[in-house]
N, C-alpha and C positions, 0 to 999 in steps of 0.2 A: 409455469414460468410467465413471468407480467414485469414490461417494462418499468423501471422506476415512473415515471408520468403516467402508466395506467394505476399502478397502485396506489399514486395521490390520486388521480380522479375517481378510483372504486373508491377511496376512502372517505371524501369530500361530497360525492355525490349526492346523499340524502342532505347534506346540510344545503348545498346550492338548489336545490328542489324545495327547498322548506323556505329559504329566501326567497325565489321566487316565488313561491306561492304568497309569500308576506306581501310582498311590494305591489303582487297583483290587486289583493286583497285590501290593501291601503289604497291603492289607486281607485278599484271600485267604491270604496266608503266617501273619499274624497267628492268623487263623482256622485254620491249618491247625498253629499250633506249640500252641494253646488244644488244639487237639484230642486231638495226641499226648501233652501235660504230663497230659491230662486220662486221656487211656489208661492211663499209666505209671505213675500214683500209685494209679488203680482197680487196676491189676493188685497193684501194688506191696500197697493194703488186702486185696486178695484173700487173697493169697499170705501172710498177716500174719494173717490173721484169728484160727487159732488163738492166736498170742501176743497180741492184743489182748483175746481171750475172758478169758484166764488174768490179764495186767493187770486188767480188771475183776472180776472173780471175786475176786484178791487185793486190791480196793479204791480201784482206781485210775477219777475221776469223769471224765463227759465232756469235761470240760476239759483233765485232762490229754492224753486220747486226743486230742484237737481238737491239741492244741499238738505232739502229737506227730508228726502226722502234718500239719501244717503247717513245722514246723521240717526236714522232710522234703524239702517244697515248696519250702521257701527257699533251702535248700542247692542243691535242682536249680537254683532261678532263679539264684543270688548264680554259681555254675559256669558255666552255659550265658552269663549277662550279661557276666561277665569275656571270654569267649571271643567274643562278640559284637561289643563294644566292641573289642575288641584288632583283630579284623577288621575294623569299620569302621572307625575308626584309618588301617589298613593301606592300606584301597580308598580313604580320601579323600583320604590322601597322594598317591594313583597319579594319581587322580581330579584334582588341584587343576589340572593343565595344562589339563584339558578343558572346566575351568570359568571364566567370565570374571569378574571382581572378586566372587568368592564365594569365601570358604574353604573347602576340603575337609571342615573340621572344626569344626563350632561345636558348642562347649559346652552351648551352652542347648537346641540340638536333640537331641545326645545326651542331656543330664539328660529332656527330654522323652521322649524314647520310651523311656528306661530304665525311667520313673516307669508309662508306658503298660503297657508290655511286664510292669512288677510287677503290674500291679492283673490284667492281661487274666490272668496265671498265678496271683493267687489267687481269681479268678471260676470258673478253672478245675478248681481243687483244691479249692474249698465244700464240691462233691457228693461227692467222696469222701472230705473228713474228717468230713462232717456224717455221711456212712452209717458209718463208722469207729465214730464216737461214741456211734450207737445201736446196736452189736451187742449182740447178747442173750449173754451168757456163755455157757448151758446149752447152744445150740446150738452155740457156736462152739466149744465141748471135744467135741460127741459128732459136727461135720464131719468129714468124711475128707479 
């Protein structure tokens, strides 16, 4: 004998385990794509720093630096997003049979995580156009 509330939660249980393991798993990708964008734009400042020395030096203020290497950042995001999108697209279509009166593809889910996935990649990309921004010239012409 099992109260009505235990019988929903014995019955619900594998699906509420299965959600969280999703969101966990989504949260780690998230975190794990922050991480990479965050890689490739520091490497990308790296590798750039002499022509950034030389933009400053020839007059160019932190703000342009900042836009520059955010307009960088966008290009990655506005690429990678497209390519995204088209995939999930792809897998919701596949997906719709296995799902019961829910569509594969709702709009407002995707504007949602587009909008997420924009902000978590310029959270990402701060630190290295903020350090972009403050290079000292002098040193950035006499690095090797």
């Amino acid at each position: 004998m099992k109260t009505l509330t235990q019988q929903v939660d014995d019955n619900v249980y594998i699906d509420r385990v299965v959600g969280t393991l999703s969101a966990a798993f989504a949260a780690l990708a998230t975190l794990l794509a922050a991480l990479g964008l965050y890689g490739v734009l520091a490497y990308s400042v790296t590798q750039r720093t002499r022509e950034i020395g030389v933009r400053v030096a020839l007059g160019a203020n932190a703000t342009a630096i900042l836009r520059l290497v955010l307009e960088e950042l966008a290009l990655m995001t506005i690429i990678g997003g497209a390519i995204g999108a088209a995939a999930a697209y792809g897998i919701g279509r596949g997906a719709a049979s296995l799902l019961y009166q829910i569509s594969g593809h709702d709009p407002l889910v995707m504007i949602a995580a587009a909008g997420l996935l924009a902000l978590v990649a310029l959270a990402a990309g701060s630190v290295p156009a903020y350090r972009a921004a403050r290079i000292d010239p002098v040193r950035a012409l006499r690095a090797e």
